[in-house]
PyMOL Python script that loads the backbone (N, CA, C, O; Angstrom):
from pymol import cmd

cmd.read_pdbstr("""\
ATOM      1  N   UNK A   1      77.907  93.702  85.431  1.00  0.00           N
ATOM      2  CA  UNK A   1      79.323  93.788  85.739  1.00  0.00           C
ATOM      3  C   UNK A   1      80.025  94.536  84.602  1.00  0.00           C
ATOM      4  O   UNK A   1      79.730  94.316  83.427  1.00  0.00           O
ATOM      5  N   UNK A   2      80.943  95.410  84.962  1.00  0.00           N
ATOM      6  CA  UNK A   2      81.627  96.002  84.131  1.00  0.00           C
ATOM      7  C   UNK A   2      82.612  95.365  83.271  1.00  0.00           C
ATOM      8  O   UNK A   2      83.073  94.283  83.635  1.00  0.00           O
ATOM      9  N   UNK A   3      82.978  95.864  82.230  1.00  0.00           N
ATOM     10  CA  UNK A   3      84.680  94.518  81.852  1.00  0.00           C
ATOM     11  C   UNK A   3      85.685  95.623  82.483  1.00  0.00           C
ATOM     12  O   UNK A   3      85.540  96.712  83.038  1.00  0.00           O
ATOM     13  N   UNK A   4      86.956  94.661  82.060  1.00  0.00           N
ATOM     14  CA  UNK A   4      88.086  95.719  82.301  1.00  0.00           C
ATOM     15  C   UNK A   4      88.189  97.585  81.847  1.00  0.00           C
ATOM     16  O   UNK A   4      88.132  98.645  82.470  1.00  0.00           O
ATOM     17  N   UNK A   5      88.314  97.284  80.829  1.00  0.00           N
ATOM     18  CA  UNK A   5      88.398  98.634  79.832  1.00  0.00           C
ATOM     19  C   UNK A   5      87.553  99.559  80.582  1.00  0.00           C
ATOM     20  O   UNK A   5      87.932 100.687  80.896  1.00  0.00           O
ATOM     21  N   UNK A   6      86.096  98.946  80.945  1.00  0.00           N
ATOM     22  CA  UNK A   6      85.074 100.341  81.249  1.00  0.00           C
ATOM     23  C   UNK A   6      85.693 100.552  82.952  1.00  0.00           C
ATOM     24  O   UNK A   6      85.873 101.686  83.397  1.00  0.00           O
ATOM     25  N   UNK A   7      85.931  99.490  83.660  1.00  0.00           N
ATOM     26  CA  UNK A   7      86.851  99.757  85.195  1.00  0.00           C
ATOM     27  C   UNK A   7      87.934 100.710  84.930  1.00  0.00           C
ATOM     28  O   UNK A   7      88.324 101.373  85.891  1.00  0.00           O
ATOM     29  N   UNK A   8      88.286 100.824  84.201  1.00  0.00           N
ATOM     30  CA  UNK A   8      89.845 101.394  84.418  1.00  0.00           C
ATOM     31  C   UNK A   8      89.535 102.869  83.404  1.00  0.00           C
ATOM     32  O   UNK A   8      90.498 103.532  83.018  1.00  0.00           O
ATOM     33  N   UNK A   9      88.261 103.224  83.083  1.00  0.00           N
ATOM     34  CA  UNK A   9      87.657 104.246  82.191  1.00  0.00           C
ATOM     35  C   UNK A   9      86.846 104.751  83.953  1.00  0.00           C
ATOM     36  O   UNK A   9      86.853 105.970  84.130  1.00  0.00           O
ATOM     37  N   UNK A  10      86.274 103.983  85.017  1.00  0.00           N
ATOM     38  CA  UNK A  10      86.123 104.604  86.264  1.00  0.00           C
ATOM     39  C   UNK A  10      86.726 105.156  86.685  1.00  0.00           C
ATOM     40  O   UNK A  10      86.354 106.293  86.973  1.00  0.00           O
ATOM     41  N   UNK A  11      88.379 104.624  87.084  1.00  0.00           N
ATOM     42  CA  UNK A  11      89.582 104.727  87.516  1.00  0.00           C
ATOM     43  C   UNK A  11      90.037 106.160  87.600  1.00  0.00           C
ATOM     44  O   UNK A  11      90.136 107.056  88.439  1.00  0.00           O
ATOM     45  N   UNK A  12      90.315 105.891  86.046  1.00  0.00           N
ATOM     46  CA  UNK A  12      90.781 107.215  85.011  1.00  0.00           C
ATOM     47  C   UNK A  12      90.202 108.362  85.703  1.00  0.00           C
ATOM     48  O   UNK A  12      90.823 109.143  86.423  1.00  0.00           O
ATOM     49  N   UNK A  13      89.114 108.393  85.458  1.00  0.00           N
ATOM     50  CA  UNK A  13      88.096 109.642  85.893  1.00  0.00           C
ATOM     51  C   UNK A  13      88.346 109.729  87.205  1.00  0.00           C
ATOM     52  O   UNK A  13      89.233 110.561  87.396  1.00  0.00           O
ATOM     53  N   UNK A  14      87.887 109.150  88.372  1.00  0.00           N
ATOM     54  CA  UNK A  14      88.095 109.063  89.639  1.00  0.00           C
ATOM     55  C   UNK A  14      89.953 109.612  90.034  1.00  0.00           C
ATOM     56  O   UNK A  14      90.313 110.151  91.080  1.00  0.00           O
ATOM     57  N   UNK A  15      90.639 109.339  89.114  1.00  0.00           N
ATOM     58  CA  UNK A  15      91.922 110.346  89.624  1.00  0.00           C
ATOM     59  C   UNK A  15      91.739 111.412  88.937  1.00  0.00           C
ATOM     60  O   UNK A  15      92.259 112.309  89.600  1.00  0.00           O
ATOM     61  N   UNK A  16      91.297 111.849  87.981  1.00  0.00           N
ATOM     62  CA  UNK A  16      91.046 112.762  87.365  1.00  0.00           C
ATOM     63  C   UNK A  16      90.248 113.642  88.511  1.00  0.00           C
ATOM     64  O   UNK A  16      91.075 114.352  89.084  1.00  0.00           O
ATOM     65  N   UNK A  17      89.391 113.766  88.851  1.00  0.00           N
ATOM     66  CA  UNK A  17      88.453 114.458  89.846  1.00  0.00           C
ATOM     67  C   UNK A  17      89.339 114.470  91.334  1.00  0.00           C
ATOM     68  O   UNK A  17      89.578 115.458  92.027  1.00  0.00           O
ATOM     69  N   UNK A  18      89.691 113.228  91.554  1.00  0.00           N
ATOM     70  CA  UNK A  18      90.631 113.607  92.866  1.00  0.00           C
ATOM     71  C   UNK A  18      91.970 115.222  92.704  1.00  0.00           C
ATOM     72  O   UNK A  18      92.181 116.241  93.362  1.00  0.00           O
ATOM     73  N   UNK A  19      92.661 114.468  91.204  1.00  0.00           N
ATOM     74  CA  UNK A  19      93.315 115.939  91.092  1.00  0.00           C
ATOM     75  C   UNK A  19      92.479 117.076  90.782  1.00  0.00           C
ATOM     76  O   UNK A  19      93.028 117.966  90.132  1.00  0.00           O
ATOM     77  N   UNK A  20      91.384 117.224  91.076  1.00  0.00           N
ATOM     78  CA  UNK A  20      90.698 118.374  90.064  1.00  0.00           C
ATOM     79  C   UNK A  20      90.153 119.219  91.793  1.00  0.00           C
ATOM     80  O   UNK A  20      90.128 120.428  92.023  1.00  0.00           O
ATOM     81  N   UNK A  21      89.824 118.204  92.642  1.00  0.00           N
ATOM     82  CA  UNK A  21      89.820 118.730  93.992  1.00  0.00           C
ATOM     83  C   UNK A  21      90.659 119.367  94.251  1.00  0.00           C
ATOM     84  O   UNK A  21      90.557 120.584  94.405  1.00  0.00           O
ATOM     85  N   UNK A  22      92.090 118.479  94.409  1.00  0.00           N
ATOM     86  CA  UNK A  22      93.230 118.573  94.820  1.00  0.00           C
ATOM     87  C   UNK A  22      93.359 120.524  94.494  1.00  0.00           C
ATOM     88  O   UNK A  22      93.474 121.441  95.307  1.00  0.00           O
ATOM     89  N   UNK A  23      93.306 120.538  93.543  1.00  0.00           N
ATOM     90  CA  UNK A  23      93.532 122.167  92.736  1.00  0.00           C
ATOM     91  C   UNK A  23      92.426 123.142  92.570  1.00  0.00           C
ATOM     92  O   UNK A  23      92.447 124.139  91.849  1.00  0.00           O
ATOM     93  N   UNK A  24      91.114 122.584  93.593  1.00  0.00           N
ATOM     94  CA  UNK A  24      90.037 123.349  93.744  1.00  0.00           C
ATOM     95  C   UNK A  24      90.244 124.592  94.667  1.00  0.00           C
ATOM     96  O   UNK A  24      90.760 124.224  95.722  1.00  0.00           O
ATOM     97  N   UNK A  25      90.028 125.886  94.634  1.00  0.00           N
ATOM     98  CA  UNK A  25      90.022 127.036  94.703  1.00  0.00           C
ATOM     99  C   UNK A  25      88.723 127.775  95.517  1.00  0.00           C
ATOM    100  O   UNK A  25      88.680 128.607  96.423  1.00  0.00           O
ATOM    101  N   UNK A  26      87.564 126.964  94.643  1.00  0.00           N
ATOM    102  CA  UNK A  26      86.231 127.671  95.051  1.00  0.00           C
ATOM    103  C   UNK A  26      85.644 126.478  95.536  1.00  0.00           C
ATOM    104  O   UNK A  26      85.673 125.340  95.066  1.00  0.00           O
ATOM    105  N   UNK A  27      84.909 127.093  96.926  1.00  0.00           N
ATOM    106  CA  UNK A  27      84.033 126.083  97.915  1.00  0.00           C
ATOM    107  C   UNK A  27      83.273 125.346  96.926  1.00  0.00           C
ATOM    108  O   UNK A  27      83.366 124.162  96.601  1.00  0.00           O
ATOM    109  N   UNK A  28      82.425 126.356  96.463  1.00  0.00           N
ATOM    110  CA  UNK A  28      81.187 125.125  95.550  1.00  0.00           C
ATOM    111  C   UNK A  28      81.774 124.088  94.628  1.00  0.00           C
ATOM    112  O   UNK A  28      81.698 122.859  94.643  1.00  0.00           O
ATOM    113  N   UNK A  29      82.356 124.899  93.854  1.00  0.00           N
ATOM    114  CA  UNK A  29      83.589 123.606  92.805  1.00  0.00           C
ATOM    115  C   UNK A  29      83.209 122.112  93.517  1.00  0.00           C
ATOM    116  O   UNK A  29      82.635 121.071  93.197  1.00  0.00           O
ATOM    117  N   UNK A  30      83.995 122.765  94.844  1.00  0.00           N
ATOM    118  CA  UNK A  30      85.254 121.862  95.483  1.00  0.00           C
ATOM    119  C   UNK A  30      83.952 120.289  96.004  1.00  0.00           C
ATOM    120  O   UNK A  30      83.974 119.064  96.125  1.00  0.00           O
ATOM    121  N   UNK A  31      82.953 121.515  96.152  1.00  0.00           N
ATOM    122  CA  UNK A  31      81.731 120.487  96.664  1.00  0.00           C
ATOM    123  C   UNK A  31      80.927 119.592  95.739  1.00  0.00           C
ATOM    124  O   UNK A  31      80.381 118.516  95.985  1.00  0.00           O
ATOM    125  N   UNK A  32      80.989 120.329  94.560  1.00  0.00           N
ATOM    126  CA  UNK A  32      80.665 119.230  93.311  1.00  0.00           C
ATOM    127  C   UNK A  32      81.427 118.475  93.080  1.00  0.00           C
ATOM    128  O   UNK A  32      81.131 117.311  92.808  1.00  0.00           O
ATOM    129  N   UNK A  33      82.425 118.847  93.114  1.00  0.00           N
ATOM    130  CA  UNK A  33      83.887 117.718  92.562  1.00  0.00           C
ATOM    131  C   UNK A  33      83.505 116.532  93.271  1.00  0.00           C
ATOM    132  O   UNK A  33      83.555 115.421  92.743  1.00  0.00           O
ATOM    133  N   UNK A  34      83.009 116.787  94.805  1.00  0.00           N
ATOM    134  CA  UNK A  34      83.398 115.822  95.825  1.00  0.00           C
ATOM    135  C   UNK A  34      81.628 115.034  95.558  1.00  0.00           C
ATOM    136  O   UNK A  34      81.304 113.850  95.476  1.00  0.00           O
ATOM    137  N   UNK A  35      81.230 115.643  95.522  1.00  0.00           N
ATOM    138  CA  UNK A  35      79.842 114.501  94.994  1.00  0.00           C
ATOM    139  C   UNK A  35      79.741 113.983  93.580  1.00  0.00           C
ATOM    140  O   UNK A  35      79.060 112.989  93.325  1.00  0.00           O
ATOM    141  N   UNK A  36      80.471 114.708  92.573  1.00  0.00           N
ATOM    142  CA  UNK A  36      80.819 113.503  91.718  1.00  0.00           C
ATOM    143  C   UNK A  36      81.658 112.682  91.869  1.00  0.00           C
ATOM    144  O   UNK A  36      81.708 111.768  91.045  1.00  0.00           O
ATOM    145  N   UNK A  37      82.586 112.719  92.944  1.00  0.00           N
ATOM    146  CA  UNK A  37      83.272 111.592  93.102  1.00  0.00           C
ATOM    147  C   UNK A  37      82.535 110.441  93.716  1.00  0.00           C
ATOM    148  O   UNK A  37      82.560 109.376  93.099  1.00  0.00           O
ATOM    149  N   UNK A  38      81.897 110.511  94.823  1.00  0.00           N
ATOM    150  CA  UNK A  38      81.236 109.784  95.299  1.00  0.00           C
ATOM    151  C   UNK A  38      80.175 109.001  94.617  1.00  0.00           C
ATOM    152  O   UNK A  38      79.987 107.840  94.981  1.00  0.00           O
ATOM    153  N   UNK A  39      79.190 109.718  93.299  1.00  0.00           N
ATOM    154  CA  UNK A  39      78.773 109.466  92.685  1.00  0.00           C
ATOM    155  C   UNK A  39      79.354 107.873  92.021  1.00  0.00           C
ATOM    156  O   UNK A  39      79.088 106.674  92.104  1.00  0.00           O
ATOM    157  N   UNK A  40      80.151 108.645  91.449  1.00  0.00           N
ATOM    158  CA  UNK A  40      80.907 107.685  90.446  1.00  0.00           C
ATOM    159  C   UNK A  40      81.732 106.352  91.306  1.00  0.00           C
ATOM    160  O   UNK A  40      82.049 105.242  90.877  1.00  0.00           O
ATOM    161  N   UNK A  41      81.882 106.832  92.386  1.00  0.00           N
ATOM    162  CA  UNK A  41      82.349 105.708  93.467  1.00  0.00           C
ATOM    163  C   UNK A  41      80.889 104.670  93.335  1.00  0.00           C
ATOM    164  O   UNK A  41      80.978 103.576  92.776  1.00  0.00           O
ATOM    165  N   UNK A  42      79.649 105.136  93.882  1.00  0.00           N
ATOM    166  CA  UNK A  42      78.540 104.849  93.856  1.00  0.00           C
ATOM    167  C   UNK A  42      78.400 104.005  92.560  1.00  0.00           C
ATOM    168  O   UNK A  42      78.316 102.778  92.520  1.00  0.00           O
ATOM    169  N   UNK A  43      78.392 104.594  91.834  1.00  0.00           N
ATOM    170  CA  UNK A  43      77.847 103.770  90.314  1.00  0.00           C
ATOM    171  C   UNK A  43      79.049 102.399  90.281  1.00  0.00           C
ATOM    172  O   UNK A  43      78.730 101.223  90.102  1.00  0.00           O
ATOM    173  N   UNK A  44      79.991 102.736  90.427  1.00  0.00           N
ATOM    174  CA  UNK A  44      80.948 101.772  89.869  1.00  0.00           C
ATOM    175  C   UNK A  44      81.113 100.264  91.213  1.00  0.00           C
ATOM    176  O   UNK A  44      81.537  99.177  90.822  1.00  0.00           O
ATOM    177  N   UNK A  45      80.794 100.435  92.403  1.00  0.00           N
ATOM    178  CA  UNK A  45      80.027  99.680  93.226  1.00  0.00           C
ATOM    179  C   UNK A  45      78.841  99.208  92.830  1.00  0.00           C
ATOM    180  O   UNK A  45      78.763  98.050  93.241  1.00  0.00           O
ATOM    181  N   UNK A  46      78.050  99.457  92.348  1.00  0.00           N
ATOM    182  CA  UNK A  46      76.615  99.142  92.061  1.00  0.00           C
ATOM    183  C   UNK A  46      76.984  97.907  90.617  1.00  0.00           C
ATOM    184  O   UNK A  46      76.758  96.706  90.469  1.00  0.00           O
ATOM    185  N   UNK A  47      77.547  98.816  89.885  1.00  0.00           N
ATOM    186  CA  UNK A  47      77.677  98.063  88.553  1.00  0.00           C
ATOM    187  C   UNK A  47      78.410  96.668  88.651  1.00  0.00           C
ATOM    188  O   UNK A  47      78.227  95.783  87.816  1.00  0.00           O
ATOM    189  N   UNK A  48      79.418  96.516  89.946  1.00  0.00           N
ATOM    190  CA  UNK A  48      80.322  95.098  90.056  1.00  0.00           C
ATOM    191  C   UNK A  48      79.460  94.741  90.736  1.00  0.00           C
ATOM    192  O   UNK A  48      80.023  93.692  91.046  1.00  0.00           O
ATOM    193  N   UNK A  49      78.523  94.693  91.276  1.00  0.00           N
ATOM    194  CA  UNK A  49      77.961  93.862  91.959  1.00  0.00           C
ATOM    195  C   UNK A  49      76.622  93.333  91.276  1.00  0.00           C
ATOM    196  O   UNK A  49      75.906  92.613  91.971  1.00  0.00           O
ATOM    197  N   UNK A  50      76.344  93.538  90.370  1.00  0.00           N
ATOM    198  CA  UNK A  50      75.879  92.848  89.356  1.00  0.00           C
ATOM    199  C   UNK A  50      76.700  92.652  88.486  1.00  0.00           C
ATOM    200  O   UNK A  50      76.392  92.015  87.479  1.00  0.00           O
TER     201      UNK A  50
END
""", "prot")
cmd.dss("prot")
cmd.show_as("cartoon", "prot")
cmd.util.cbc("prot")
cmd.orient("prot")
């Protein structure tokens, strides 16, 4: 399980990348952006549930 601090260090990032889509330009970018988001969606599910 994560503590607070490292949740809200997910958070952070996860709007960070949403705006980074948001202002994506180039297809591929736009397609990495969007699987590190998911990624990190992924990890940070995994990690609360232990």
């Amino acid at each position: 399980m994560v503590g607070q601090s490292e949740y809200l260090l997910f958070l952070r990032e996860l709007g960070r990348l949403h705006i980074d889509l948001q202002n994506c330009s180039d297809t591929q970018v736009c397609i990495d952006i969007s699987q590190d988001i998911l990624l990190l969606q992924k990890a940070l599910d995994l990690t609360a549930i232990q």
